[in-house]
C-alpha positions as CSV (number, residue, x, y, z in Angstrom):
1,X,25.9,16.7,95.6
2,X,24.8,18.0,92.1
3,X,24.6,21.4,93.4
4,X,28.5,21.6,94.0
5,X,29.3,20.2,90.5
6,X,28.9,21.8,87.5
7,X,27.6,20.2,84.3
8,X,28.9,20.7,80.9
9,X,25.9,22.9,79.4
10,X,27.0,25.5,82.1
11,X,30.8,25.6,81.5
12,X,29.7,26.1,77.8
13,X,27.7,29.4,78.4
14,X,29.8,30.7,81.3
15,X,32.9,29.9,79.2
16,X,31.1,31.7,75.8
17,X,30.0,34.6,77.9
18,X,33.5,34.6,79.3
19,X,35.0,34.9,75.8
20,X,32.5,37.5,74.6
21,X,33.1,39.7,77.7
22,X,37.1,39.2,76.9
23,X,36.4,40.6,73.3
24,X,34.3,43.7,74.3
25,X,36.8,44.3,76.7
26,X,40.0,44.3,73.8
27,X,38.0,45.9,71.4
28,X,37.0,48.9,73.4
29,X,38.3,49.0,77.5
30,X,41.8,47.3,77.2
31,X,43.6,49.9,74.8
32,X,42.5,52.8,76.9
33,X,43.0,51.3,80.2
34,X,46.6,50.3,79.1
35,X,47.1,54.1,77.2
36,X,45.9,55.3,80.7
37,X,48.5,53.4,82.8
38,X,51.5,54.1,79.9
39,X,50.7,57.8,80.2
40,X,50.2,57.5,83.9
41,X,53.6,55.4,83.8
42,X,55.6,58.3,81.8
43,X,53.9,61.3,83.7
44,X,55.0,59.4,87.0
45,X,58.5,58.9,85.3
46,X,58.4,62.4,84.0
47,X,57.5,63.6,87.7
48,X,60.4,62.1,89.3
49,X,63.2,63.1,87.0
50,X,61.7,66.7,87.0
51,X,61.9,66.3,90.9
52,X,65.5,65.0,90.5
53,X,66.3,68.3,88.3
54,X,64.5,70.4,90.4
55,X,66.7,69.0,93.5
56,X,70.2,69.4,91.5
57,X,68.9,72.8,90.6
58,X,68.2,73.6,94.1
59,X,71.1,71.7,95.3
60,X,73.1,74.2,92.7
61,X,71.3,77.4,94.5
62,X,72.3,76.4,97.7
63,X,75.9,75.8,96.7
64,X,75.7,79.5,94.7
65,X,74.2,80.6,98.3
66,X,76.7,79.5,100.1
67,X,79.2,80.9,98.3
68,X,77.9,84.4,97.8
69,X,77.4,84.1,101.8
70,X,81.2,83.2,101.7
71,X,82.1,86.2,99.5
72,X,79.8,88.7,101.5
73,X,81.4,87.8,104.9
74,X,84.8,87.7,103.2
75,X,84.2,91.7,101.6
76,X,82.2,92.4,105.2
77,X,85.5,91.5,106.9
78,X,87.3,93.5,104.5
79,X,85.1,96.7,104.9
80,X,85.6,95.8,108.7
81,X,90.0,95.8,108.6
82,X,89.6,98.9,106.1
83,X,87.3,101.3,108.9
84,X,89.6,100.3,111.4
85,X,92.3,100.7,109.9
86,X,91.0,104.1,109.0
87,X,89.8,105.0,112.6
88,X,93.4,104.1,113.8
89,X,95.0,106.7,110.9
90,X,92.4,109.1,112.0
91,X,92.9,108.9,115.6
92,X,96.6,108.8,114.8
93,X,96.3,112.1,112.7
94,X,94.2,113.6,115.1
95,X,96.8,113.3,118.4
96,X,100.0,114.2,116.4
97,X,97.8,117.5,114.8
98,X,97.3,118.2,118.7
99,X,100.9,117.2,119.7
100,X,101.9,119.7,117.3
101,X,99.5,122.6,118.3
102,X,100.3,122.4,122.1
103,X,103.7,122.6,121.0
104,X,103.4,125.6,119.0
105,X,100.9,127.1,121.6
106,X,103.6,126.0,124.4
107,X,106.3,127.9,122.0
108,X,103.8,131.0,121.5
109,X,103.4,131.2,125.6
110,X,107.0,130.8,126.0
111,X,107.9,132.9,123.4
112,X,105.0,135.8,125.2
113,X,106.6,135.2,128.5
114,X,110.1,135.5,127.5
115,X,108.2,139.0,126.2
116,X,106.9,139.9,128.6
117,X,109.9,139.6,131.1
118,X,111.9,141.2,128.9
119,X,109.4,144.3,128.7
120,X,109.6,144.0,132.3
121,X,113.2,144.4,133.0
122,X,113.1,147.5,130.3
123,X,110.3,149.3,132.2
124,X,112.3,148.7,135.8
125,X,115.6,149.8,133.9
126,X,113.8,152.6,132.8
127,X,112.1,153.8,136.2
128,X,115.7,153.0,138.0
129,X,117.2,155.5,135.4
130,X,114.3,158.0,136.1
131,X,114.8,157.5,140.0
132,X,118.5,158.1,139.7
133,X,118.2,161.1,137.5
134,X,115.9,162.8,139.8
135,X,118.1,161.7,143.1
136,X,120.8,162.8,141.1
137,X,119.1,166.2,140.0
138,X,117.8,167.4,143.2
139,X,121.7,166.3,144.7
140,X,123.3,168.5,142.6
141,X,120.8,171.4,142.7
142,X,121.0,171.7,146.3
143,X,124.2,173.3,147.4
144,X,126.4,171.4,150.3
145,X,129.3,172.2,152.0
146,X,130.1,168.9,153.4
147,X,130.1,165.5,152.1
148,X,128.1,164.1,155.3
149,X,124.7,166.2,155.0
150,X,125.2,164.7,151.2
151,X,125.0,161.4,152.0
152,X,122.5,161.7,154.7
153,X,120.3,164.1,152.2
154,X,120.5,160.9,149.7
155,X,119.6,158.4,152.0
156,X,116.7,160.5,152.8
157,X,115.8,160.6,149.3
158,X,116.1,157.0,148.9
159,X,114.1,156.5,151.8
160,X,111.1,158.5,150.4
161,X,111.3,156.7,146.9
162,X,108.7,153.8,147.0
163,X,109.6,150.5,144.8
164,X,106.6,149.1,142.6
């Protein structure tokens, strides 16, 4: 049983040791130890609100993001509306410019019909006019006694005279 109990000699030294161990310790391993876990303290601290900036700041971006997202689909939209709406004025300008050509080329063929009907009707007049001056010509230079032989010699002309 003296094995499990200390005596008094031994508490002494282990104590003494125990006190000289302490004072190294202060004198040259506590004050670093502690500057080592301060400075690891305030770079930890330090760490953490730089995180914390770091997230508003990127918080911020996506926010500035979002919005220039927003703005770009808003002046997209309005590029869209605006080359429509010019497509429609286009297309617009483009069927009343051919309205109003047909028209005028309907007018022109009218007008070149109408022109041609009328030089038409002049040439017939004319040829009629010929026709009668000739039946009328060769009547008069042929001598007749009687009105019959007359009217049968200018059916016979107007027999031999071929229309166009």
């Amino acid at each position: 049983m003296d094995l499990l109990l200390p005596h008094l000699g031994l508490m002494f030294w282990v104590l003494i040791a125990f006190l000289i161990v302490f004072f190294l310790l202060k004198k040259f391993a506590w004050k670093p130890i502690i500057t080592g876990l301060t400075d690891r303290e305030t770079n930890i601290a330090e760490s953490i609100a730089s995180a914390e900036k770091v997230k508003l700041e990127m918080a911020q971006l996506k926010n500035d993001n979002e919005k220039l997202l927003a703005q770009a689909r808003e002046e997209r939209a309005t590029l869209l509306k605006e080359a429509k709406e010019t497509k429609d004025r286009m297309i617009n300008e483009a069927k009343e410019e051919a309205k109003a050509q047909a028209a005028k080329i309907l007018a022109d063929a009218q007008a070149s019909i109408q022109h041609q009907k009328m030089a038409a009707l002049t040439d017939i007049k004319n040829q009629v006019g010929n026709l009668v001056v000739e039946v009328s010509e060769k009547v008069l230079r042929r001598e007749l006694a009687n009105k019959a032989e007359q009217e049968n010699y200018i059916k016979q002309l107007a027999g031999e005279v071929k229309l166009n």
